[in-house]
MARBA-3410 file (N, C-alpha, C, O; in Angstrom, 1 decimal):
158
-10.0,93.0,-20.2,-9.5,92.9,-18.8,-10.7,93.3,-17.8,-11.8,93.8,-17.9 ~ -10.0,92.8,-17.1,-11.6,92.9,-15.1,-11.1,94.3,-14.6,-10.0,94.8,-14.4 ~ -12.6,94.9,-14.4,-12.6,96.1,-13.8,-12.5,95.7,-12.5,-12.5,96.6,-11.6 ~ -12.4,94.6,-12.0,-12.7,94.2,-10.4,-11.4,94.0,-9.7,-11.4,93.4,-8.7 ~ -10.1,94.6,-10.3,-8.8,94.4,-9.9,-9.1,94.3,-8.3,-9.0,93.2,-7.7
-9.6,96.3,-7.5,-9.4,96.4,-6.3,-10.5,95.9,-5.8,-10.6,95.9,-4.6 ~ -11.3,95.7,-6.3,-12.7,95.0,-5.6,-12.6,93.8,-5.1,-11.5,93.4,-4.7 ~ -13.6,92.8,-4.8,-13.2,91.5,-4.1,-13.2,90.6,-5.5,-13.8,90.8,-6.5 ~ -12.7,90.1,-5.3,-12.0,88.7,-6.4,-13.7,88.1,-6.9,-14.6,87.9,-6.1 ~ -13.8,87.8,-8.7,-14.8,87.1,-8.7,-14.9,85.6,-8.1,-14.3,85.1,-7.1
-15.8,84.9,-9.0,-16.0,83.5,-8.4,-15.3,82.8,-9.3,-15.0,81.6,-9.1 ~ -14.9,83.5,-10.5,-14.2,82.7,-11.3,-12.4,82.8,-10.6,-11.6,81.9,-10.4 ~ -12.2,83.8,-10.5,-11.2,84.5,-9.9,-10.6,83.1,-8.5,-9.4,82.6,-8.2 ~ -11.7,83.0,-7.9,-12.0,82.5,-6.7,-11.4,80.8,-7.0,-10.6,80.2,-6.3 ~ -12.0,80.4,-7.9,-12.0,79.5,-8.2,-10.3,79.0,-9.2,-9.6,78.0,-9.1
-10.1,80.0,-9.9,-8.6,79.3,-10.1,-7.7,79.6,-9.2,-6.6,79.1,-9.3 ~ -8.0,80.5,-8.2,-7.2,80.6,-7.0,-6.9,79.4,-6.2,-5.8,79.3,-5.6 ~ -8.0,78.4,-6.1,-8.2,77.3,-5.3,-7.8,76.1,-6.2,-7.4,75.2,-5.6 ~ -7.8,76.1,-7.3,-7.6,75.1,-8.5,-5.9,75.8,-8.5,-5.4,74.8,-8.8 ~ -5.3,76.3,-8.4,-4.2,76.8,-8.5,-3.1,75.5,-7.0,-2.0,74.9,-6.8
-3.9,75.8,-6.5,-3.5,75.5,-4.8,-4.0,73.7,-4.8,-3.5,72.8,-4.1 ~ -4.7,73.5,-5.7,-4.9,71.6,-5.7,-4.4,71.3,-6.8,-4.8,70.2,-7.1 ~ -3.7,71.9,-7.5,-2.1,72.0,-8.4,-1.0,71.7,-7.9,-0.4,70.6,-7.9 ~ -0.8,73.0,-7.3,0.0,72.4,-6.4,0.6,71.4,-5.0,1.8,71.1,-4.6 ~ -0.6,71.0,-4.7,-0.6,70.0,-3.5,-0.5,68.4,-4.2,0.0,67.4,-3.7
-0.9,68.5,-5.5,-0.8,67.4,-5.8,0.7,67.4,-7.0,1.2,66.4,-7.6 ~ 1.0,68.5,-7.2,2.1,68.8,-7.7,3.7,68.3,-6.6,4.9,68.0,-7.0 ~ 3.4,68.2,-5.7,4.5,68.2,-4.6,4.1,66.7,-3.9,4.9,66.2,-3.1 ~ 2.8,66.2,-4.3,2.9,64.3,-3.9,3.1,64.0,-4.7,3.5,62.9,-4.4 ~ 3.3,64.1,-6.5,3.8,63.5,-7.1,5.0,63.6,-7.0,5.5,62.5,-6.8
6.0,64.8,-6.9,7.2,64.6,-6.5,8.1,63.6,-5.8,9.0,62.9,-6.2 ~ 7.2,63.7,-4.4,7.2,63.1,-3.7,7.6,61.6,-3.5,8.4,61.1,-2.7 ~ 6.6,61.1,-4.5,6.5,59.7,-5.1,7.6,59.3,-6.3,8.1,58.2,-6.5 ~ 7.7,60.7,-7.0,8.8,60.4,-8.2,9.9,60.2,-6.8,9.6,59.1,-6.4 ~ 10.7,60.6,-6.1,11.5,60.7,-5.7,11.8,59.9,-4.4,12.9,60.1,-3.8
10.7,58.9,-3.9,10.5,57.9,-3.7,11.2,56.5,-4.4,11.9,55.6,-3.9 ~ 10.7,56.7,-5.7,10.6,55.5,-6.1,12.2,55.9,-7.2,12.5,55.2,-8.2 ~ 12.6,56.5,-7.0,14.1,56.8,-7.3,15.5,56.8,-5.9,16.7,57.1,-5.8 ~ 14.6,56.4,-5.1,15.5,56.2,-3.5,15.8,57.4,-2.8,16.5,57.3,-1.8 ~ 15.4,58.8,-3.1,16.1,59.7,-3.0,14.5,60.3,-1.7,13.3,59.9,-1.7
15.3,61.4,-0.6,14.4,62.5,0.2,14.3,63.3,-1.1,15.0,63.4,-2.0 ~ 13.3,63.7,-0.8,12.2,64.5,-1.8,13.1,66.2,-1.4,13.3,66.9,-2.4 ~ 13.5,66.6,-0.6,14.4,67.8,-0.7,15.3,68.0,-1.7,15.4,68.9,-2.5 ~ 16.1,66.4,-1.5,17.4,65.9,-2.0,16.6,66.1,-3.9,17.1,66.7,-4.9 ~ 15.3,65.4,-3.9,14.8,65.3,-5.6,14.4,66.4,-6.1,14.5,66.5,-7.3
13.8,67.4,-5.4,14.0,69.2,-5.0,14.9,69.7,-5.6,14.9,70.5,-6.5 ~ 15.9,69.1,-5.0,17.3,69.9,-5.4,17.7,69.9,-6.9,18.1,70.8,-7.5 ~ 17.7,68.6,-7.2,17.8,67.8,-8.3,17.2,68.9,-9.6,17.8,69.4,-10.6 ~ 15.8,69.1,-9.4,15.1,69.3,-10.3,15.5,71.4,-10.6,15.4,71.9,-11.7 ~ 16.0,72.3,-9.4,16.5,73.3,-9.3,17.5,73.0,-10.2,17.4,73.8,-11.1
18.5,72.1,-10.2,19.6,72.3,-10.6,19.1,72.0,-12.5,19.7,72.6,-13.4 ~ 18.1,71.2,-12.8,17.9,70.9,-14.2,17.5,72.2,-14.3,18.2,72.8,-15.1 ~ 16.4,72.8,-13.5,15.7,74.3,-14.1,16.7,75.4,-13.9,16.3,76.4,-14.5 ~ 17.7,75.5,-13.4,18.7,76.3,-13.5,20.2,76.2,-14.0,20.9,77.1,-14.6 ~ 20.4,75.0,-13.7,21.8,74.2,-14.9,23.0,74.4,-13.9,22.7,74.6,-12.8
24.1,74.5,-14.2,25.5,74.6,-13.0,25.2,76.0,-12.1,25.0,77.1,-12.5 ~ 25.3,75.7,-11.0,25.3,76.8,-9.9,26.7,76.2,-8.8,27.1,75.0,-8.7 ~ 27.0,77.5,-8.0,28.1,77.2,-6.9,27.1,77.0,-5.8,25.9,77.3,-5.7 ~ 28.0,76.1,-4.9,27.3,75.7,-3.9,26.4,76.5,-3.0,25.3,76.1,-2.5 ~ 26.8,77.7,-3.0,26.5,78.6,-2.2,24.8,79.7,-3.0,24.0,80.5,-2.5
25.0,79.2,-4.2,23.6,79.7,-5.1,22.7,78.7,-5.1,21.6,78.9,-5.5 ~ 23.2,77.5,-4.7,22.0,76.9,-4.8,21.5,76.4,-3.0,20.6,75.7,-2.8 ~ 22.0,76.8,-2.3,21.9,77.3,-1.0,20.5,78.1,-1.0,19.3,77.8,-0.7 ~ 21.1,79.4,-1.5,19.9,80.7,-1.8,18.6,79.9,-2.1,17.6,79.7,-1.4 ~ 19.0,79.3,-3.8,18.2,78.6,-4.4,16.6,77.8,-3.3,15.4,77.8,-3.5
17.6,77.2,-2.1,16.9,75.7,-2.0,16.6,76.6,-0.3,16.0,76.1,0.7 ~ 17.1,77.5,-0.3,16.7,77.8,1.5,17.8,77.0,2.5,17.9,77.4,3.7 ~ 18.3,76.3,2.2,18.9,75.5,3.3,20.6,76.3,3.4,21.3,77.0,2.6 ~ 20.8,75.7,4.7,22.6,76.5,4.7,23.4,76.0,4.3,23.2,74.8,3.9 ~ 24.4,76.3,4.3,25.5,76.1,3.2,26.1,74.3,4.0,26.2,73.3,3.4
26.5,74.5,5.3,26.3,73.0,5.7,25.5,72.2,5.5,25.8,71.0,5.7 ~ 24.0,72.4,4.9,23.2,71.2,4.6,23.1,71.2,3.1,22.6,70.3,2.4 ~ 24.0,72.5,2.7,23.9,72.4,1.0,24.9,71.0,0.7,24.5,70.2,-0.2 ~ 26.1,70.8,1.3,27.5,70.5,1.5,27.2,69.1,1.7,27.9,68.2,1.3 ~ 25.9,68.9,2.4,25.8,67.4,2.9,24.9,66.6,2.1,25.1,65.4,1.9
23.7,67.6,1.3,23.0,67.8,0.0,24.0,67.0,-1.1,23.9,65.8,-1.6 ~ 24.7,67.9,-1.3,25.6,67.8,-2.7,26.4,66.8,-2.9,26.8,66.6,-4.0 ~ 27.0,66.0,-1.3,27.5,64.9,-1.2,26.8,63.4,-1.3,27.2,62.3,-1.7 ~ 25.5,64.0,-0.9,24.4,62.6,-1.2,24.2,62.5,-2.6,23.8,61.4,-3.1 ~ 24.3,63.8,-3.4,23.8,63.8,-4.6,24.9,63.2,-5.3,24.8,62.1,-5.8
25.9,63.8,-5.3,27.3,63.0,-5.9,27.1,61.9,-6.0,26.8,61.2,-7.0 ~ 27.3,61.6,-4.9,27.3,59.6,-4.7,25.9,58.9,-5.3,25.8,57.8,-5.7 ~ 24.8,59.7,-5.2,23.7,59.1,-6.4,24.0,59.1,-8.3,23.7,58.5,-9.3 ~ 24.8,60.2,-8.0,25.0,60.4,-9.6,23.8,61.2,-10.1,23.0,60.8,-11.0 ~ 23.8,62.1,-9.5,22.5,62.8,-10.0,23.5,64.5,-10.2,23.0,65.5,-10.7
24.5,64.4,-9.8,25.3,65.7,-9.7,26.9,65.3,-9.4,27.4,64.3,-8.9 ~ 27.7,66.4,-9.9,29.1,66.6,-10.1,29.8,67.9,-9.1,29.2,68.9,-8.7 ~ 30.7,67.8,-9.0,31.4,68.8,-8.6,32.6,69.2,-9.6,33.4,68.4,-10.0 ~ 32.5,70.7,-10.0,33.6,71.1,-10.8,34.2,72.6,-10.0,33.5,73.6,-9.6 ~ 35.2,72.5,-10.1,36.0,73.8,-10.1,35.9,74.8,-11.0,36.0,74.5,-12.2
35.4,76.5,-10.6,35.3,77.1,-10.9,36.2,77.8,-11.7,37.0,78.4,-10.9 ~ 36.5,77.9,-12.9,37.5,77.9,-14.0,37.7,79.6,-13.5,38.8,80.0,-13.9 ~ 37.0,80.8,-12.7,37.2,81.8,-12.7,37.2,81.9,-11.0,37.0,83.1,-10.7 ~ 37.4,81.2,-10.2,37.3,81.4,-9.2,37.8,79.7,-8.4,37.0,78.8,-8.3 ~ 39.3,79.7,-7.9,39.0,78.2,-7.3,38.5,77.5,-6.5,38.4,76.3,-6.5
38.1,78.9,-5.5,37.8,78.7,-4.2,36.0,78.3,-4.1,35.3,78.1,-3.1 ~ 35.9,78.3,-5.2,34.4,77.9,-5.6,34.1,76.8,-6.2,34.9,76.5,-7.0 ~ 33.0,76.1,-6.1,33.1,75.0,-6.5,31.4,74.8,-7.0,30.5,74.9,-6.2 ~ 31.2,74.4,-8.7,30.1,74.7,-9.5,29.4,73.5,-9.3,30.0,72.5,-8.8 ~ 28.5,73.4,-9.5,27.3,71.7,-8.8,27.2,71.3,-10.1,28.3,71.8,-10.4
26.8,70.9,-11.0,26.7,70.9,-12.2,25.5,69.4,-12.1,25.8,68.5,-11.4 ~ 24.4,69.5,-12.6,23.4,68.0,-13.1,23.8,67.5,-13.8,24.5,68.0,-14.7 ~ 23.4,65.9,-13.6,23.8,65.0,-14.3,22.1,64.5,-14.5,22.0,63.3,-14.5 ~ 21.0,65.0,-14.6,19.4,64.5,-14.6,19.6,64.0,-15.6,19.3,62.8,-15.6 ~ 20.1,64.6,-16.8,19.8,63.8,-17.9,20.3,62.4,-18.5,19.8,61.7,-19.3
21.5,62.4,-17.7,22.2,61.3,-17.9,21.1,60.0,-17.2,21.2,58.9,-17.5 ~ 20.2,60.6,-16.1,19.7,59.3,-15.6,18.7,58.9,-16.1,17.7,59.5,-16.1 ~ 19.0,57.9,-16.7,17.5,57.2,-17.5,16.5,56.4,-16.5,15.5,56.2,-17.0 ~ 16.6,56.1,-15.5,15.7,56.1,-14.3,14.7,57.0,-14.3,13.5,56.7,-14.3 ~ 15.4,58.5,-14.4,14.6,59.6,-14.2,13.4,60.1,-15.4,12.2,60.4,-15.4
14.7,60.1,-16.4,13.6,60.1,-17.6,12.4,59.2,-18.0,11.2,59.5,-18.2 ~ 12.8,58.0,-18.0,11.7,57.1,-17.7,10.4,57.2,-16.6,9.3,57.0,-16.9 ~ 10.7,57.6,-15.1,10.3,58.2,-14.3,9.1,59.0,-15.0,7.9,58.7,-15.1 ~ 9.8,60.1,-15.5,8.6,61.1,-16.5,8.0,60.8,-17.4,7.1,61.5,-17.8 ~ 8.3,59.7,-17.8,7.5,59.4,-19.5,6.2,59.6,-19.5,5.8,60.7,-19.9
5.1,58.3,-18.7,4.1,58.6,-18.4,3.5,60.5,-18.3,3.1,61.3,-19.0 ~ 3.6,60.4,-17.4,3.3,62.1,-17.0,3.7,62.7,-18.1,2.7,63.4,-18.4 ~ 5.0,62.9,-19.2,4.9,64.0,-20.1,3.8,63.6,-21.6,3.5,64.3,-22.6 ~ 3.4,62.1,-21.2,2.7,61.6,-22.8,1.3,62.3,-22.4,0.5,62.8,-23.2 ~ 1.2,62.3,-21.0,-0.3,62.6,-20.5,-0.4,63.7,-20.7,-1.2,64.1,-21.6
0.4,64.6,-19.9,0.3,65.9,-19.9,0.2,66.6,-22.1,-0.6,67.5,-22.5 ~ 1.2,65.8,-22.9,1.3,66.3,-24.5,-0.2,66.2,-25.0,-0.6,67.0,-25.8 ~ -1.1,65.0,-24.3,-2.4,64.3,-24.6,-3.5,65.5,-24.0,-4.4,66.0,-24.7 ~ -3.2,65.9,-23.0,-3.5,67.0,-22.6,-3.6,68.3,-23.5,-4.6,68.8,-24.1 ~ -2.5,68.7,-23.5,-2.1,70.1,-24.5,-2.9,69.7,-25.7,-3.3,70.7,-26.4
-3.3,68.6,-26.2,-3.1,68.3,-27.5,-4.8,68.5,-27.6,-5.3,68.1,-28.6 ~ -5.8,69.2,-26.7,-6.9,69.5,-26.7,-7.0,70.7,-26.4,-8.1,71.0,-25.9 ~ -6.4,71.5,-26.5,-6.2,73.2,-27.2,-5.7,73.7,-28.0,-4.7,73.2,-28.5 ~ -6.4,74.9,-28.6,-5.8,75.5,-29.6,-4.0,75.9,-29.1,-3.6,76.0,-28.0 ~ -3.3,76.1,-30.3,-2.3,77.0,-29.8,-2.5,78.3,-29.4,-1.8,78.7,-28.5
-3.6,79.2,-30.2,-3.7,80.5,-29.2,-3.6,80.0,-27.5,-2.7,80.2,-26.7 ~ -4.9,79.2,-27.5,-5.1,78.8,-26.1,-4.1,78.2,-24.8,-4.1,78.2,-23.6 ~ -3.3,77.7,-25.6,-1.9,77.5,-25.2,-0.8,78.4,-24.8,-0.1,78.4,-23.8 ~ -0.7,79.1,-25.8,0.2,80.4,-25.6,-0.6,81.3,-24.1,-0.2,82.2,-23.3 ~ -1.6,80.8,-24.1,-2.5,82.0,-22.9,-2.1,80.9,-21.4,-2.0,81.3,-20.3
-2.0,79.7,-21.9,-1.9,79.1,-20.6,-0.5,79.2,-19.9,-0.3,79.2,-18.7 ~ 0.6,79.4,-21.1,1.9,79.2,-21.0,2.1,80.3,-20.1,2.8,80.2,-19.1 ~ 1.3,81.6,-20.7,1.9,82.9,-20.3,1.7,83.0,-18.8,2.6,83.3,-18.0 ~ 0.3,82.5,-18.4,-0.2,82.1,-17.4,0.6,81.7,-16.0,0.6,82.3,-15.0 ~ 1.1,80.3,-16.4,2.0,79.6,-15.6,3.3,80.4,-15.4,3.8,80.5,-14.3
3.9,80.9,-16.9,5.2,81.9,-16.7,5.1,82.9,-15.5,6.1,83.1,-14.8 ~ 3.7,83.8,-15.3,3.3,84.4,-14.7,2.9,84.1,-13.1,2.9,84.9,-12.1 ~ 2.6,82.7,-13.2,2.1,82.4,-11.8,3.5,82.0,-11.2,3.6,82.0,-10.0 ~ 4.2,81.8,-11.8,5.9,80.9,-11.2,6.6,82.5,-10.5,7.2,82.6,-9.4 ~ 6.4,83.6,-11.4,6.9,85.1,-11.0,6.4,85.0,-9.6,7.1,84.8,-8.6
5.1,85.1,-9.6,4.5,85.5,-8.5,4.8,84.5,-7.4,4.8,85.1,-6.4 ~ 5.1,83.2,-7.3,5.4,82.7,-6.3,6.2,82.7,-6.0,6.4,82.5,-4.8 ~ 7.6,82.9,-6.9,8.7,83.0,-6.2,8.9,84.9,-5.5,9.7,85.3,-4.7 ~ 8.4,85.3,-5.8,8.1,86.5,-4.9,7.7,86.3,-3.7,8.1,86.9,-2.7 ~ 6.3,85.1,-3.6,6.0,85.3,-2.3,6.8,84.2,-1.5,6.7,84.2,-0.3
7.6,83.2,-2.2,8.8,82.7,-1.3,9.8,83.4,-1.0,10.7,83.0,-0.2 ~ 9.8,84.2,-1.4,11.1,85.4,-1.1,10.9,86.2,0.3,11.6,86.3,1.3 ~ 9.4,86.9,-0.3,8.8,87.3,1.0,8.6,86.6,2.2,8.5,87.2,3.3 ~ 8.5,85.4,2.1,8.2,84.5,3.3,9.5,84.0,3.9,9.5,83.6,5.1 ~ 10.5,83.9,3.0,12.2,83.5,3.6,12.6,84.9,4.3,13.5,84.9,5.2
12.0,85.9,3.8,12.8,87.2,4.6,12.1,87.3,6.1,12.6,87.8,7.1 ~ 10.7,86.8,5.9,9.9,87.7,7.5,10.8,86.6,9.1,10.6,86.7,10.3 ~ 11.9,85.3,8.2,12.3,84.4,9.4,13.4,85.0,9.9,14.0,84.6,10.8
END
């Protein structure tokens, strides 16, 4: 481990900081483009992909989820319906609630969508060790904590 925690950041430090950040920029034009070329606003394919990485939520959690209010969740979830990208179910413990449930997998559009990108990205992986792997995994697990903290912090200072 780096003795330079409170010190200034090295250049390596420096540098996956910035490589982190042209990750992500190009992480959010591909989206962008996936969700384009599936007919859908890129919020709307946002949403989509929340609901795969999280699985059934009530309207109002994926609200939290996505930042928007419960009227644009409502208008969200209605576009999504009618794409078939999502369901509405009654909350078996609550009626007055109503669970979103994905249907991503069902779309073979989407999956196909991904093919490319997940052969690349396997082709990728497939030039590290598994140690080296397990270190990047932990990595990303760890960088995802950390941003959703500072989206947290940043939805609260509005």
């Amino acid at each position: 481990m780096s003795s330079n925690r409170s010190e200034q950041p090295t250049e390596q430090q420096e540098n996956l900081t910035m490589s982190m950040r042209g990750l992500g920029t190009r992480t959010v034009l591909y989206q962008q483009s996936v969700a384009a070329s599936l007919g859908l606003y890129n919020s709307d394919f946002l949403s989509v992909d929340i609901l795969h990485e999280k699985g059934p939520v009530t309207a109002g959690e994926l609200s939290k989820l996505t930042g928007l209010t419960t009227g644009s969740v409502t208008a969200l979830i209605d576009r999504l319906e009618k794409s078939g990208f999502v369901r509405r179910q009654h909350d078996p413990n609550d009626r007055r609630k109503v669970i979103i449930v994905p249907l991503y997998e069902n779309k073979e559009e989407v999956s196909k969508t991904y093919l490319m990108l997940h052969a690349a990205m396997v082709k990728l992986a497939s030039s590290y060790s598994d140690e080296e792997l397990e270190l990047i995994i932990q990595f990303l697990r760890n960088a995802s904590i950390v941003l959703e903290e500072q989206i947290h912090i940043l939805n609260d200072k509005g």
